[in-house]
Phi, psi and omega in degrees: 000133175243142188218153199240122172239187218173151185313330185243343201219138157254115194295167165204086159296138183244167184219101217259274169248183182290354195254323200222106165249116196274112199253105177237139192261120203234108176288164172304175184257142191281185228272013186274331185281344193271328173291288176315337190281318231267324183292343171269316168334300198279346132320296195279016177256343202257348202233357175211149196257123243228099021281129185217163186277133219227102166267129179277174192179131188216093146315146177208130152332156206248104163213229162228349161310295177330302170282355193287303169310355169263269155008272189314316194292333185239021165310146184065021206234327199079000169269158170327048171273127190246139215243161161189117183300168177260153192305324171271348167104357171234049175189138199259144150279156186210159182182129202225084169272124182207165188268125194235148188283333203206208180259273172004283171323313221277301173306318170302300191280358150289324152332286191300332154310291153003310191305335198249118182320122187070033195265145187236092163283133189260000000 
C-alpha cells in the first residue's frame, strides 16, 4: 500500500491485483482518536522490547474486499494469518501474527485498517 498525506487528508492506494485499485482519502484524525493512538504507543513502548512478534485481532463484515484488504495491508511482513467466519457468515474474525519493528509500525497498521467500515480491533 502506498500513502500520501496532504493537510487534511491522509491518501491510500491498495492495489488489490493489477487490474483493481482502491484510492482512499483518510480525513486526519480528530484529537480523541490521536490521544488514544498516542496512550498506546506509549503502552506498547514501556511494555515490549522491540523488535517483537505482535498478535492483531480484527472483525470485518464478511466481504472479500475486507478480508482481502486485511491480508493485503500485512503483505511482504511474513506474517501468519488466520481467518474464521462467524456461525452466520457475516463477520470475518482475522488474527494477524507478526514480527513488528517498533511501537510506531503497531499504530500504522491499526491506522491503515481503520479505513474499513465497520472493522472492530481486538
Amino acid at each position: 500500500m502506498q500513502a500520501f498525506k496532504n493537510s487534511q487528508f491522509n491518501i491510500h492506494i491498495l492495489r488489490l491485483k493489477p487490474y483493481l485499485c482502491f484510492l482512499f482519502f483518510i480525513p486526519k484524525m480528530d484529537k480523541k482518536t490521536e490521544e488514544f493512538y498516542d496512550r498506546l504507543k506509549g503502552e506498547l513502548e514501556s511494555s515490549t522490547t522491540w523488535p517483537s512478534a505482535y498478535l492483531f485481532k480484527f472483525i470485518v463484515p464478511t466481504t472479500p474486499t475486507n478480508v482481502e484488504f486485511v491480508h493485503k495491508s500485512f503483505d511482504g511482513l511474513g506474517a501468519v494469518i488466520k481467518t474464521t467466519a462467524s456461525k452466520t457468515g457475516k463477520f470475518t474474525s482475522v488474527s494477524i501474527d507478526v514480527m513488528m519493528t517498533d511501537a510506531q509500525q503497531v499504530i500504522n497498521k491499526y491506522q491503515e485498517v481503520s479505513v474499513i467500515e465497520g472493522i472492530v480491533s481486538l
